[in-house]
C-alpha positions as CSV (number, residue, x, y, z in Angstrom):
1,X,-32.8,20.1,-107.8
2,X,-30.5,21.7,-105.6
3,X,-32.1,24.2,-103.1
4,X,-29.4,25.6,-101.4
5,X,-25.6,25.4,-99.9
6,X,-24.6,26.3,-96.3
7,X,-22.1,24.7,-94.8
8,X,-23.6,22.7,-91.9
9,X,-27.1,21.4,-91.7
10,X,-28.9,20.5,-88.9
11,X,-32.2,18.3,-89.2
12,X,-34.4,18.6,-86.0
13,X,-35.0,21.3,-83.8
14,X,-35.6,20.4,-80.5
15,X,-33.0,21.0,-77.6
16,X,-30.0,19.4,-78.8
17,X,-30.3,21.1,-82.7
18,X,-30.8,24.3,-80.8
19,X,-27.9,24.1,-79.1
20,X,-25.8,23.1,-82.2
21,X,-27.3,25.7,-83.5
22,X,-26.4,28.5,-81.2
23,X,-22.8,27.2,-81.2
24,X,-22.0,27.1,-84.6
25,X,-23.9,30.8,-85.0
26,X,-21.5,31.8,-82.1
27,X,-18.3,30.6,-84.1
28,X,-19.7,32.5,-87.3
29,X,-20.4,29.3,-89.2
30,X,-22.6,29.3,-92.1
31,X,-25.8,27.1,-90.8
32,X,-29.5,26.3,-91.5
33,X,-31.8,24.3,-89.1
34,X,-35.0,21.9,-90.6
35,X,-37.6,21.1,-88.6
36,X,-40.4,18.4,-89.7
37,X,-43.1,20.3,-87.4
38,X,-44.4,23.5,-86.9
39,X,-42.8,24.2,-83.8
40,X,-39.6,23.9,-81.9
41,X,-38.8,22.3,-79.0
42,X,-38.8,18.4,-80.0
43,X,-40.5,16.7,-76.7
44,X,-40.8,19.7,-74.6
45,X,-43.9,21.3,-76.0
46,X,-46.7,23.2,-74.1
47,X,-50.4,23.8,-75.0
48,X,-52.4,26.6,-74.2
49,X,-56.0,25.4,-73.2
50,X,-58.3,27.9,-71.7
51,X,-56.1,29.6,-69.9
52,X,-54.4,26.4,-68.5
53,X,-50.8,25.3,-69.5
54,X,-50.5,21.8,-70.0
55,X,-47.1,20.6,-70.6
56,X,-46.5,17.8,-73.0
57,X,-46.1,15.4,-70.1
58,X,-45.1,16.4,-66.7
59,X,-41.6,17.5,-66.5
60,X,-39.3,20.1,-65.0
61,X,-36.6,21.9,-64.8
62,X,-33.4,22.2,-62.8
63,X,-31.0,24.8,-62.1
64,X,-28.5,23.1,-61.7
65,X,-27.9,21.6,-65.5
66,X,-24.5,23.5,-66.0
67,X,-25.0,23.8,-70.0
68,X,-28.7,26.0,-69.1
69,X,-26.9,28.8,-67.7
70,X,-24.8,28.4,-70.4
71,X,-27.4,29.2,-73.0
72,X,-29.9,31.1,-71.0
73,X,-30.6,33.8,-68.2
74,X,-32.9,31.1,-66.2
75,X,-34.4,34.3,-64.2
76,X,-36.0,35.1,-67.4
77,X,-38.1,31.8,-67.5
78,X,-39.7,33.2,-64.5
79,X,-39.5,29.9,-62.7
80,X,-42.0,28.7,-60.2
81,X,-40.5,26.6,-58.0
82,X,-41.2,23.1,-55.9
83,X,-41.0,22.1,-52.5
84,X,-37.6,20.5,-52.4
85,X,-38.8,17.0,-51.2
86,X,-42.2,14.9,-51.4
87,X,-45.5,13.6,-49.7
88,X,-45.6,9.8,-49.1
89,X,-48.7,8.4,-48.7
90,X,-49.1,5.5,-46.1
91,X,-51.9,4.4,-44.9
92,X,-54.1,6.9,-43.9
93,X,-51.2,9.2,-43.3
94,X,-49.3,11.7,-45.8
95,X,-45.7,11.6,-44.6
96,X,-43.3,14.8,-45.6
97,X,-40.4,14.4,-46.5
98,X,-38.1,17.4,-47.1
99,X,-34.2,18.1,-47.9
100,X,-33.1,19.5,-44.3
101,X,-30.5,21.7,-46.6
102,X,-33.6,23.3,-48.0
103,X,-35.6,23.4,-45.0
104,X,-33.5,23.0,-41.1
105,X,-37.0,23.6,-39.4
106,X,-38.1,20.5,-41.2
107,X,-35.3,18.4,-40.8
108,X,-36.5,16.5,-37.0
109,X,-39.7,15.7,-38.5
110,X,-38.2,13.8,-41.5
111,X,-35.3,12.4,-39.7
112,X,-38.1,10.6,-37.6
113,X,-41.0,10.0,-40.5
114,X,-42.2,6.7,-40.9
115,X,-40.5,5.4,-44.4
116,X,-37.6,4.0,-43.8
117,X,-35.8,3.9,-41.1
118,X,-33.3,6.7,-39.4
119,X,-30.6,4.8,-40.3
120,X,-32.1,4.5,-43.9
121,X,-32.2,8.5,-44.3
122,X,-28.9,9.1,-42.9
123,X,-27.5,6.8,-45.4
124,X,-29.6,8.2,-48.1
125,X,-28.1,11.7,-47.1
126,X,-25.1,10.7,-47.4
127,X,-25.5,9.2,-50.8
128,X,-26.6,12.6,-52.2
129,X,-24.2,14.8,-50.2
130,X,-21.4,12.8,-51.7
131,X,-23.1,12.8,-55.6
132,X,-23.7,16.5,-55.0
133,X,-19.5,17.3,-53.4
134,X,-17.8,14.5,-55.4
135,X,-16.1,15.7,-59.2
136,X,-18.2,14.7,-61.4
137,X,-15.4,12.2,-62.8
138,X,-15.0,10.7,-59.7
139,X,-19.0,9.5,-60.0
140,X,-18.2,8.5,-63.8
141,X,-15.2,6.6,-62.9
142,X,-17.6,4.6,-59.8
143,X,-18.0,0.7,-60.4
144,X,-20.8,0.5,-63.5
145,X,-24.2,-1.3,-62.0
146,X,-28.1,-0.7,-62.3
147,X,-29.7,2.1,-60.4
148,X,-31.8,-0.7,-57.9
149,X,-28.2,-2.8,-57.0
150,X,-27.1,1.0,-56.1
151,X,-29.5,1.6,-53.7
152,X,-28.9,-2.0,-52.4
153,X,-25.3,-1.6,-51.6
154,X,-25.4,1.5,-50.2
155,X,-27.4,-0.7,-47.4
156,X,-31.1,1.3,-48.2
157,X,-34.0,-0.8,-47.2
158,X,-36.6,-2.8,-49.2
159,X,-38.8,-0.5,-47.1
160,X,-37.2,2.7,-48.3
161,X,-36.7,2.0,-51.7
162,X,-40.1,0.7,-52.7
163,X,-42.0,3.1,-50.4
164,X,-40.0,6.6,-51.6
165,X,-37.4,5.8,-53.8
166,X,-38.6,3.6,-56.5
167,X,-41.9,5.9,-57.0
168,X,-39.9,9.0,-56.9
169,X,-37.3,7.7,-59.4
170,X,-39.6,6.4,-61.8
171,X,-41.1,9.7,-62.6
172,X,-37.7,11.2,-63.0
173,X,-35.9,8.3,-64.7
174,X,-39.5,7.1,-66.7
175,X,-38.1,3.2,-65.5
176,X,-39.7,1.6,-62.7
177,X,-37.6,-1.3,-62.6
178,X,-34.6,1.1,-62.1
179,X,-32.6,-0.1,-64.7
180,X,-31.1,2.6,-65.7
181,X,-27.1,2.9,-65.3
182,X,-25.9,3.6,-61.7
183,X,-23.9,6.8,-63.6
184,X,-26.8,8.2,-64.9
185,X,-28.3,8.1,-61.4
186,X,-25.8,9.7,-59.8
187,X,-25.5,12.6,-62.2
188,X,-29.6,13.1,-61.3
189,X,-29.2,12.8,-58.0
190,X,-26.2,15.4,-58.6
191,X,-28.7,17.9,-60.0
192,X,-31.2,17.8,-57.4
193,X,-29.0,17.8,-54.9
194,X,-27.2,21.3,-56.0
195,X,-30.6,23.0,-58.1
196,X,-34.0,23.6,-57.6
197,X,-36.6,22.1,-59.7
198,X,-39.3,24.8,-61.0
199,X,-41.4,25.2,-64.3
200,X,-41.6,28.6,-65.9
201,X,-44.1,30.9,-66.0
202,X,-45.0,30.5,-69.9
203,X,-44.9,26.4,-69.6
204,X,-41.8,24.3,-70.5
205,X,-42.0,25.2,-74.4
206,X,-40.6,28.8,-72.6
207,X,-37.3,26.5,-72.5
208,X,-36.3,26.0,-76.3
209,X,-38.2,29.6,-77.5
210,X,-35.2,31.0,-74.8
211,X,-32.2,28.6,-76.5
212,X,-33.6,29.9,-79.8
213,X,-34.1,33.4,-79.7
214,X,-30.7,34.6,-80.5
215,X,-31.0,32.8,-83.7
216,X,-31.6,34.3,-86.8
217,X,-35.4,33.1,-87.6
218,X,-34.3,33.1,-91.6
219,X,-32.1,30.0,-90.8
220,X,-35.1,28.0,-89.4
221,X,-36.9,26.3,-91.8
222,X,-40.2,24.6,-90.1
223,X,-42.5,21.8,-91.9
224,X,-39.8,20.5,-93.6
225,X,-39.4,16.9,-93.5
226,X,-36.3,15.9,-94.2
227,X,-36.1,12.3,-96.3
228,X,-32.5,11.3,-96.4
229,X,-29.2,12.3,-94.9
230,X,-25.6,11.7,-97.1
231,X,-22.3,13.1,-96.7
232,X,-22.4,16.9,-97.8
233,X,-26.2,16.7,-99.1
234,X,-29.5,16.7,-97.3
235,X,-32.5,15.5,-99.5
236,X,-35.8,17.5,-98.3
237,X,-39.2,17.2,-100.9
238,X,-38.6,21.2,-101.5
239,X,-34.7,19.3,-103.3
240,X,-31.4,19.4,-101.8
241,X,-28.8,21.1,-99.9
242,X,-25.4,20.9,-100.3
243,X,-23.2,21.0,-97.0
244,X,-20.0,20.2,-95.6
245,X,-21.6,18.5,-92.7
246,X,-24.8,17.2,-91.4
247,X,-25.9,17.2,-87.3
248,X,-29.3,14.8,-87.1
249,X,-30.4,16.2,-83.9
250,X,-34.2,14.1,-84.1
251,X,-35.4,11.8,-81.7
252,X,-33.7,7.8,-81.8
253,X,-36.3,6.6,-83.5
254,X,-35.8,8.9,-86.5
255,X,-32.5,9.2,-86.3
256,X,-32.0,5.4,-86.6
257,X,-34.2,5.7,-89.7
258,X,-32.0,8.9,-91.5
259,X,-28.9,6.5,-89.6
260,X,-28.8,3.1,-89.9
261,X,-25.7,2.6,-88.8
262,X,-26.9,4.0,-85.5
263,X,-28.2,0.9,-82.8
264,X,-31.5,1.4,-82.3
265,X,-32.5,2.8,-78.5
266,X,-35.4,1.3,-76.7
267,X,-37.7,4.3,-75.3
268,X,-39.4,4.4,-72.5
269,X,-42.9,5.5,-72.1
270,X,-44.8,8.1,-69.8
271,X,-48.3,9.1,-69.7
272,X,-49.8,12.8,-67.9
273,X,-53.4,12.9,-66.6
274,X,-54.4,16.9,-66.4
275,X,-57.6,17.8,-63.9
276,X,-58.5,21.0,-62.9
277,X,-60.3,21.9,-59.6
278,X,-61.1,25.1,-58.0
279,X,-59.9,23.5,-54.3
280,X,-56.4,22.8,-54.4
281,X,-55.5,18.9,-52.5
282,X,-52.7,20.4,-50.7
283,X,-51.3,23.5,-49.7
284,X,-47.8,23.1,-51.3
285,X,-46.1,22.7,-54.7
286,X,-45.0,19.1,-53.6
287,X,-44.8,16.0,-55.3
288,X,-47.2,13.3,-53.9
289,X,-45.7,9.6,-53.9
290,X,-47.8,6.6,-53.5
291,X,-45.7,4.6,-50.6
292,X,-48.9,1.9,-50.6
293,X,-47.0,0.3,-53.2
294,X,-50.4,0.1,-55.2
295,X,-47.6,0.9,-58.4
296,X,-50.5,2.8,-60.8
297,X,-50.1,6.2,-60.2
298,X,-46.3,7.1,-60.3
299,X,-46.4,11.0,-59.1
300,X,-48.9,14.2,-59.3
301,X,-48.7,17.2,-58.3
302,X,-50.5,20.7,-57.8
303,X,-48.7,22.4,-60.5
304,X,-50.4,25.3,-60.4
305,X,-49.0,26.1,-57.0
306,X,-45.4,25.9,-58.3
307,X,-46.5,28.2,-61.1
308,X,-49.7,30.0,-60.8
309,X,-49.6,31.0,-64.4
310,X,-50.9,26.8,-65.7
311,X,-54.4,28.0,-64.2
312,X,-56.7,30.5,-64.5
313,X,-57.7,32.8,-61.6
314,X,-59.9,30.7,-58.8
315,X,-58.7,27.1,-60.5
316,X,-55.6,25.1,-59.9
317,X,-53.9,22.3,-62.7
318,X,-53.0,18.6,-60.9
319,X,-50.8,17.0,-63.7
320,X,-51.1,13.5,-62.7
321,X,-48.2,10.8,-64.4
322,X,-47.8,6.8,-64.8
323,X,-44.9,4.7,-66.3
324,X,-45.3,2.5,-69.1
325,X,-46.9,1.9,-72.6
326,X,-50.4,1.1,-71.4
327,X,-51.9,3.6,-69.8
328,X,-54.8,3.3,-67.5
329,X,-58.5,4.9,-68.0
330,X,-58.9,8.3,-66.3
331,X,-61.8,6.9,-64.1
332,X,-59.1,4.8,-62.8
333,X,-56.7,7.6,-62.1
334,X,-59.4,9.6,-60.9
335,X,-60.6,7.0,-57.9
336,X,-56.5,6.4,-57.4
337,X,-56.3,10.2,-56.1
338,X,-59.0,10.2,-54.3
339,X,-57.0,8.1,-52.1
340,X,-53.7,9.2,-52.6
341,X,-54.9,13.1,-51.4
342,X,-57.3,11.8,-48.7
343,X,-60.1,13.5,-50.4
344,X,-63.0,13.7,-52.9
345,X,-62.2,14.0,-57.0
346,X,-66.1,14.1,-57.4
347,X,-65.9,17.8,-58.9
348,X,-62.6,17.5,-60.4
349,X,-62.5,18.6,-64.4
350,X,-60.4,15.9,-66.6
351,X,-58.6,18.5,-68.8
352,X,-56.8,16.1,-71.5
353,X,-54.7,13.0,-71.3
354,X,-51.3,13.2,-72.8
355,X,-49.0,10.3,-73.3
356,X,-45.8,10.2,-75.0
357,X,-44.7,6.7,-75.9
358,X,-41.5,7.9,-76.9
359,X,-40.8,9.9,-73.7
360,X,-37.2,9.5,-72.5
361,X,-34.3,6.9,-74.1
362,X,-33.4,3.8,-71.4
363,X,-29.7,4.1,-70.0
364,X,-29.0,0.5,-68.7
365,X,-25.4,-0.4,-68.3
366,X,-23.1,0.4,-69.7
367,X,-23.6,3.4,-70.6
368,X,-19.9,4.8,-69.7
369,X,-19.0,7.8,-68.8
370,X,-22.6,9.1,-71.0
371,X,-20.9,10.8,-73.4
372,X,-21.4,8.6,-76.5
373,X,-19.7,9.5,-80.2
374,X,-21.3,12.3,-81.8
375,X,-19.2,12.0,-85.0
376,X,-20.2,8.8,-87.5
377,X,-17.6,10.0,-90.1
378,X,-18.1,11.5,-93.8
379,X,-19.3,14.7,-92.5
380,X,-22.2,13.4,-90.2
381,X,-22.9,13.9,-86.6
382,X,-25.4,12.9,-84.8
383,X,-26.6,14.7,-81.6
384,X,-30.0,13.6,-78.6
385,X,-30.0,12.5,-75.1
386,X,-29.5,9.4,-76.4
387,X,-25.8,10.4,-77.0
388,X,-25.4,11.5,-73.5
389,X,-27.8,11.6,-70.3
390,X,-31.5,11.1,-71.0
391,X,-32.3,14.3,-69.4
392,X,-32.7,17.9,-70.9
393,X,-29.1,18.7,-69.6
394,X,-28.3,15.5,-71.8
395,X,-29.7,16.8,-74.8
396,X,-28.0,20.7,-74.9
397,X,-24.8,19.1,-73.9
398,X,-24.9,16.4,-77.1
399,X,-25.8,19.7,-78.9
400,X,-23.2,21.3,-78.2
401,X,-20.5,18.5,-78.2
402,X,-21.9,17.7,-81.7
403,X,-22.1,21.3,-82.8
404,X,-17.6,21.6,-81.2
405,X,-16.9,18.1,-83.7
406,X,-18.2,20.3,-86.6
407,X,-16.0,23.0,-86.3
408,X,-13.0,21.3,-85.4
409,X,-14.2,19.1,-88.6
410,X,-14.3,22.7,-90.7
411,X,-11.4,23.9,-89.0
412,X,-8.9,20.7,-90.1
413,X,-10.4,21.0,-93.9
414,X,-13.2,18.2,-93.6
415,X,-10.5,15.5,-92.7
């Protein structure tokens, strides 16, 4: 049975079918969007829980991803912002470390804190003033390596990169062993150099509701499962529809299984630990590094001081977050914070545990210049951070690159 005819399909609707979405809507292209959930958004997702806002992991966003302010007014996400640099715990001291762009006051205090060395900093400084000044193809033309033999040449310390940068990167990049492709690096270190990191005040599903909401809601089709992918047809259990082309904007994993021609991408995995209290640990949105090197907690935060709105009045959300596919108990967690925060977790509230073992795709070298092929041929395109950074910039660019093949596809006749 034949459901319907459009001429451009797009299965998935998290942030790269939206963006497809909104530039083929843009062009005046015929277009319908199916989603296999009840919801859009893909992996950025927020629940509602008593008045808290718990994120579907720990993530946030930058203001400095060129394609968001392409899509969005970011003011009207309300954003909450964080301090722009981190506590290190050492010892029985919490080190801060701050960008002296951000904050000059701060700047003779971190120049003289005890990770790293002063020589370490300075060169660090210099790494992200030249990621943040540098074209953009001058860092994707740079010599190819893994993000760890980066830091290495650039002369860092073992001290500086397993105390600060190795914990801080992990949470970002979801791969302690800093695999990941020197490029990618450099394009993140781009963005937080030139943005500010914040979470909006309705939780990060705010994000794809605000790349959606100039699309026509009668184009969306949720809970529908789509089983197979050809040229010009998409087979759904409701029957088919008839198309000149097809984006499949799901996650790798799917899209290997609607694509086989597609080479499978290894995901990396990422758990969030949620506790309310009614005492915040520290004064500051700022994220809290363990420079111990005791490697089981990766990063948490207050994030109710970046965005009051996660908590009801008189509480405060920590979102807590650890690397890898086995993650450990909450008591565990709970006694790690204790010492990371130099204080008592006795009366803390354990909210939920979410993990996401398909968090973010791994970008070891080579990855090139990140911008893989987006069209397979026979009227199907494929779009995800997977095609191009693993980051939620990465996923409305591949969008939207996926979303231009189309129409210059339409525009030539389907050649």
């Amino acid at each position: 049975m034949t459901l319907a005819e459009t001429d451009v399909v797009i299965v998935g609707g998290g942030l790269a079918g939206l963006a497809a979405a909104r530039r083929l809507h843009r062009a005046g292209v015929p277009w319908r969007l199916l989603e296999a959930g009840g919801r859009l958004g893909g992996r950025v997702a927020t629940d509602e829980v008593d008045g808290y806002l718990m994120d579907r992991g720990f993530q946030v966003l930058n203001t400095a991803y060129p394609r968001l302010g392409a899509l969005l007014d970011v003011n009207s996400l309300r954003l909450g912002y964080f301090t722009a640099g981190v506590l290190v715990r050492k010892g029985d001291r919490l080190v801060r470390l701050v960008n002296p762009l951000r904050e000059p006051v701060a700047a003779p205090g971190t120049a003289f804190a005890g990770v790293g060395t002063l020589l370490d900093r300075l060169r660090f400084a210099g790494l992200a003033a030249g990621c943040a000044t540098l074209p953009a193809g001058r860092l994707l033309d740079a010599p190819e390596i893994t993000t760890e033999v980066a830091l290495r040449r650039a002369g860092l310390s073992d001290a500086l990169i397993e105390e600060l940068i190795r914990p801080f990167l992990s949470g970002v990049l979801i791969d302690r062993e800093l695999e990941t492709s020197s490029r990618v690096f450099a394009m993140v270190l781009r963005s937080f150099a030139r943005g500010r990191n914040g979470l909006p005040a309705e939780g990060m599903a705010a994000l794809p509701r605000a790349v959606a909401a100039p699309l026509p809601a009668d184009l969306i089709d949720l809970d529908t499962p789509v089983a197979e992918v050809a040229p010009r047809r998409v087979r759904t259990q409701a029957g088919d529809i008839r198309c000149r082309a097809v984006v499949v904007a799901v996650d790798p994993p799917a899209a290997t299984t609607l694509l086989p021609a597609l080479r499978a991408v290894r995901m990396h995995s990422y758990t969030t630990y949620y506790h309310s209290t009614d005492q915040p640990p520290v004064d500051e949105p700022i994220l809290l590094l363990d420079g111990d090197r005791r490697e089981l907690i990766t990063n948490t935060v207050v994030a109710s001081r970046a965005a009051p709105t996660y908590a009801p009045a008189g509480r405060h959300l920590v979102a807590t977050s650890v690397v890898g596919p086995t993650p450990p108990p909450e008591p565990a967690v709970r006694l790690e914070l204790e010492r990371l925060y130099g204080r008592s977790t006795a009366d803390w509230t354990h909210l939920t545990t979410v993990s996401v073992p398909e968090a973010l795709p791994a970008a070891p070298p080579p990855q090139g210049r990140l911008r893989k092929p987006v069209a397979l041929g026979d009227g199907l395109f494929v779009a995800g951070d997977h095609r191009d950074s693993p980051s939620i910039q990465g996923a409305l660019t591949s969008g939207w690159r996926a979303a231009g093949a189309v129409l210059r596809q339409l525009r030539d006749g389907g050649r």
